[in-house]
C-alpha positions as CSV (number, residue, x, y, z in Angstrom):
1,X,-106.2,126.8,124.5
2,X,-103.4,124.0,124.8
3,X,-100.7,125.4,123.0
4,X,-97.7,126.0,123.7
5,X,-97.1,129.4,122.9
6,X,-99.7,132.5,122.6
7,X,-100.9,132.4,119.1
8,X,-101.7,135.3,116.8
9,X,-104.7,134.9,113.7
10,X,-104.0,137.8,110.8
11,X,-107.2,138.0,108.3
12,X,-108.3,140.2,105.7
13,X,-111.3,140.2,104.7
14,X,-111.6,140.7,100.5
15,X,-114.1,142.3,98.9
16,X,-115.7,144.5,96.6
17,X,-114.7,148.3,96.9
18,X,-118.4,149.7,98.0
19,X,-117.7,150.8,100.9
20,X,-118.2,154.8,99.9
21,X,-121.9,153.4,98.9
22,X,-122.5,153.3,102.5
23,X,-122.2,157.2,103.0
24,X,-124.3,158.4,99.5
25,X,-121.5,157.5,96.8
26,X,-122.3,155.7,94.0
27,X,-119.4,153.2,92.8
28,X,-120.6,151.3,90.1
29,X,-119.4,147.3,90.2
30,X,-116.5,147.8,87.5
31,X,-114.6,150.5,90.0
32,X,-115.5,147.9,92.7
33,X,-113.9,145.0,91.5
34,X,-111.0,146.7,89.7
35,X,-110.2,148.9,93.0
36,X,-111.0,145.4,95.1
37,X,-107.9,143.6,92.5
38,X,-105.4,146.5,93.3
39,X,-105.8,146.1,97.1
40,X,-105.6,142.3,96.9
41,X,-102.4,142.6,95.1
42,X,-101.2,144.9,97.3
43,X,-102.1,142.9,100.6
44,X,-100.4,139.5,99.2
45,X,-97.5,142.0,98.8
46,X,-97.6,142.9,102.2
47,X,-98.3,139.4,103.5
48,X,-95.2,138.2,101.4
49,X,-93.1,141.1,103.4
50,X,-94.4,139.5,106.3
51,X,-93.7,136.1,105.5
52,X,-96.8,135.8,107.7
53,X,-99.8,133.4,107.2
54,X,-103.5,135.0,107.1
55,X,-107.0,133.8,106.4
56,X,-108.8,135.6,103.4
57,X,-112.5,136.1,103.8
58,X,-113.6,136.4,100.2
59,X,-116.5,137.3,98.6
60,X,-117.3,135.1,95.8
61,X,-117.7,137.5,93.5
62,X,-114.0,139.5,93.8
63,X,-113.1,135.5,93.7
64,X,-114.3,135.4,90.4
65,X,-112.7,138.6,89.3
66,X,-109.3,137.6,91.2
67,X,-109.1,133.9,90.8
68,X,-105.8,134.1,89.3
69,X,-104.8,136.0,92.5
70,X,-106.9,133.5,95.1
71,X,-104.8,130.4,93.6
72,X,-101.9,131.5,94.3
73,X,-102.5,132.6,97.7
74,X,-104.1,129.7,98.6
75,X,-101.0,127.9,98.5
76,X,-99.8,129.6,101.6
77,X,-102.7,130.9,103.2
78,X,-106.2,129.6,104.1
79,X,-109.4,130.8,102.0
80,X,-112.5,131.3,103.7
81,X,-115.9,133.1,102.9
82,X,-116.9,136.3,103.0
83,X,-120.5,135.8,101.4
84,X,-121.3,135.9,97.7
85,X,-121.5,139.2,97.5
86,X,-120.6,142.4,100.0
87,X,-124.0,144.2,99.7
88,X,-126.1,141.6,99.9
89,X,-126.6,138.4,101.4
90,X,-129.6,135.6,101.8
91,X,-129.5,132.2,103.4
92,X,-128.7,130.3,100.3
93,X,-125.2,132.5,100.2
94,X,-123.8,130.5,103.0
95,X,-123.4,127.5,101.1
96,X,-123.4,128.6,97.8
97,X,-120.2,131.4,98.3
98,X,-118.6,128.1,99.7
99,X,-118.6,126.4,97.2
100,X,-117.9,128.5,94.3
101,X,-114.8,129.6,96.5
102,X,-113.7,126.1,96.6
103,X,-113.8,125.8,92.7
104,X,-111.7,128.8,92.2
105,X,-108.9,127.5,94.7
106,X,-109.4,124.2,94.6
107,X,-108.9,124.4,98.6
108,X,-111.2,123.3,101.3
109,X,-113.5,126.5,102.6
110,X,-113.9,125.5,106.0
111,X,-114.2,129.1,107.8
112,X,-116.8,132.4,107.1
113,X,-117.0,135.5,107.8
114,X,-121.0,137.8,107.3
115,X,-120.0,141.0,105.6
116,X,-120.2,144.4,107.7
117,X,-120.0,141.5,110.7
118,X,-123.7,141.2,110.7
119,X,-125.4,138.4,112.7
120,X,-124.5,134.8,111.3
121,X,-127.2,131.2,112.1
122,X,-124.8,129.0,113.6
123,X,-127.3,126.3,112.6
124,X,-127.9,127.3,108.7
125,X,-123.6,127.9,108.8
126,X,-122.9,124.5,110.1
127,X,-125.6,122.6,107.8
128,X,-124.0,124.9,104.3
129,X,-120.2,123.3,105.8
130,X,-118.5,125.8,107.6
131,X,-116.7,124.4,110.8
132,X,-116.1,127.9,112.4
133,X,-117.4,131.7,112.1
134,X,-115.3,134.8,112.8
135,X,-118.3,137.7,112.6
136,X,-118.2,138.8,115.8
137,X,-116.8,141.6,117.4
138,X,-117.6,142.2,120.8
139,X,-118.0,145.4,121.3
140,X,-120.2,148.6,120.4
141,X,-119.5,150.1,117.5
142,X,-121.9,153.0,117.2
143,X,-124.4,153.0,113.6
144,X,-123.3,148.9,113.3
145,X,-124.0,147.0,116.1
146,X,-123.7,146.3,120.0
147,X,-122.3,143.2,121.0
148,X,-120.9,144.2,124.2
149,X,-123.3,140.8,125.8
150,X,-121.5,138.4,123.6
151,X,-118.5,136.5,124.9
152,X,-115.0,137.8,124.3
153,X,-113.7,134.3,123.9
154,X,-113.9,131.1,121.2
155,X,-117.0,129.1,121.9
156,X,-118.6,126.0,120.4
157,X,-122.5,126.9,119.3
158,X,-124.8,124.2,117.7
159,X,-121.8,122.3,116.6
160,X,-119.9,125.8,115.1
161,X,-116.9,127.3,116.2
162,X,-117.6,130.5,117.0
163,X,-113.8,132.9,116.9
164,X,-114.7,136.9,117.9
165,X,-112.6,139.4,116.9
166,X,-110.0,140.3,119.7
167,X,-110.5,143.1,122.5
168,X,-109.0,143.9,125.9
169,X,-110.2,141.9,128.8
170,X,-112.3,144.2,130.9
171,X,-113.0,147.2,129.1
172,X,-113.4,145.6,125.9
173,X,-111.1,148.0,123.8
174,X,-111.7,146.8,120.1
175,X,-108.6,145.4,118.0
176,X,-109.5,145.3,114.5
177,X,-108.4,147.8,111.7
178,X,-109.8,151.0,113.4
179,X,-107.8,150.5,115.9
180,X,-104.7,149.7,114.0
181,X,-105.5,153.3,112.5
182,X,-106.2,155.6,115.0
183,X,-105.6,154.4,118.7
184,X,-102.1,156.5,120.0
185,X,-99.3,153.5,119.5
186,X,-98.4,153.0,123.1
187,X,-102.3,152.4,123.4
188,X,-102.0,150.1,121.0
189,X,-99.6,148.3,121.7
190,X,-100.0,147.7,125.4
191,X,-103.7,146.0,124.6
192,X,-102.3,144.1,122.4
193,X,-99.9,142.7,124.8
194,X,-102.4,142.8,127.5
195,X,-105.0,140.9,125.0
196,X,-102.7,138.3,124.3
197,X,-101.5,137.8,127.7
198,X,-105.0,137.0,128.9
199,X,-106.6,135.2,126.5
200,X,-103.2,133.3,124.7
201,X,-104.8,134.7,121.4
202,X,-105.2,137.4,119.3
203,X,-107.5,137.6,116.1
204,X,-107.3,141.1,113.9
205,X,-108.5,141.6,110.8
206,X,-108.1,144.7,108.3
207,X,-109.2,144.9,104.7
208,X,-107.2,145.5,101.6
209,X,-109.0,148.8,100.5
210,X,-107.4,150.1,104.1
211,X,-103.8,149.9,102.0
212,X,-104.6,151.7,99.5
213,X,-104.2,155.9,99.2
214,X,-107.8,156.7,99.8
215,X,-107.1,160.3,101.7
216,X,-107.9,162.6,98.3
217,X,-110.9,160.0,97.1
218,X,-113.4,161.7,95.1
219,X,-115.9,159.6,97.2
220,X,-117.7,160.4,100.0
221,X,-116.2,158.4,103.3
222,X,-115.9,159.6,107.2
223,X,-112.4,160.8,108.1
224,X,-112.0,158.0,110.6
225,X,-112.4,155.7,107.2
226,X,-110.4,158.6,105.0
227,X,-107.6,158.9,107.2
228,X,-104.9,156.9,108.6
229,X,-104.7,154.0,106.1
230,X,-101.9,153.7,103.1
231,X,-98.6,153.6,103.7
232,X,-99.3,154.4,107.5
233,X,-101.3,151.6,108.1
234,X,-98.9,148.8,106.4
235,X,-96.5,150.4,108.2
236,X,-98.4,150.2,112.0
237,X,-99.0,146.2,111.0
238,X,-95.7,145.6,109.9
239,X,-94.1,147.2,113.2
240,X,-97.1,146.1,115.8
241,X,-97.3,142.6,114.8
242,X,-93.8,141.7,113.5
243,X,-92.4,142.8,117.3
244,X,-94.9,139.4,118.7
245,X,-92.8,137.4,116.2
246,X,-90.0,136.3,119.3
247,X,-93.6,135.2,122.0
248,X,-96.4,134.4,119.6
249,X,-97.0,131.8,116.3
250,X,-98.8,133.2,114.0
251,X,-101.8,130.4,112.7
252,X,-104.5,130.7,110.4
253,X,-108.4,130.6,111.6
254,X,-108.9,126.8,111.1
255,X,-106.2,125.5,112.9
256,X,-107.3,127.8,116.1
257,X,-110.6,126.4,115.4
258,X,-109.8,123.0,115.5
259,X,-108.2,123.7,118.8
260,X,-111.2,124.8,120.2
261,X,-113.3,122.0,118.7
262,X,-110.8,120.0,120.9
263,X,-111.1,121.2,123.8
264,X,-114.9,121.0,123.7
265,X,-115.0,117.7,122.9
């Protein structure tokens, strides 16, 4: 990338709380989308702490329920889609959670992101609008997926911008919120640096259910989803990303995707 200092890309991605219906639990759409609103408010907190931009994968439908909340935060930080809906999602969804997005914050939705990071069409994606995608992590993450042959770098792919989460250069140590949450800090911290060192970028993402107090939830969830998030976590983002502050500019998705775009061109 041509810039002139490393650059660091903060997302969340915001959507329905159903998480816990992955392992057996039963969370009817109400608890979702009320449980989805508290953690939004609670990340535009922390973002305002931060005084840092971020790109916010939304699903459509928390959108709906949280469009007072979207308008304002799209004022100072870029919207982007997260699907219509978080446990579901067919081909018409890419264009269509576009544009009602769009509508609700009357900004430009230019960036997407497939729920649970499944597979995205570069060609459908690029046809329903979207100049970049950010679903792909490239690593192994065991019951999800195995990406360890994709490319740890941006990439242009039938005209879309493709942005994979971050990992270390060699052993492919994942950065994204489970990391944030349960890798030792001086672990942490020193693939980070290392990341961003090598690549002159770092993407991470985390979602806003993670800054909530889930630890005595009556739902069913793993303890590496259970544990480590709240006030711990907020904390670990505040401390890990705040010290890149002095060596890094922290960007939102589209403008590191236009770089890219550039530089193939």
């Amino acid at each position: 990338m041509n810039s002139p200092r490393p650059r660091v890309l903060l997302s969340f991605d915001v959507e329905e709380y159903d998480l816990p219906n992955d392992f057996g639990g039963s969370v009817g759409l109400d608890e979702q989308l009320a449980v989805g609103r508290e953690a939004f408010e609670r990340t535009l907190e922390l973002l305002a702490r931060l005084d840092m931009p971020s790109t916010l994968f939304i699903t459509a439908r928390i959108g709906e329920h949280c469009a007072d909340l979207v308008r304002d935060a799209s004022a100072v930080h870029e919207i982007a889609s997260h699907g219509v809906r978080h446990d579901r999602f067919e081909p018409g969804d890419y264009e269509r959670s576009r544009t009602m997005l769009e509508s609700i914050s009357g900004a430009e939705v230019s960036g997407f992101r497939m729920a649970r990071l499944q597979p995205v069409d570069a060609k459908q994606a690029r046809a329903a609008g979207y100049d970049y995608d950010s679903s792909e992590n490239p690593i192994r993450l065991p019951g999800r997926y195995d990406n360890r042959h994709l490319p740890r770098t941006p990439r242009m792919e039938e005209d879309l911008v493709r942005i994979p989460v971050s990992t270390t250069p060699r052993r492919r140590i994942p950065l994204f919120w489970l990391a944030f949450r349960h890798l030792p800090r001086p672990l942490l911290r020193a693939s980070l640096e290392r990341t961003l060192a090598a690549d002159g970028h770092l993407v991470v993402f985390f979602h806003p259910w993670e800054l909530l107090e889930l630890r005595r939830s009556k739902h069913p969830m793993p303890r590496v989803v259970r544990h480590g998030g709240g006030k711990r976590l907020a904390g670990r983002i505040e401390k890990e990303l705040g010290r890149l502050r002095d060596r890094a500019d922290f960007c939102l998705m589209r403008e590191l995707a236009a770089s890219v775009r550039a530089d193939f061109s």
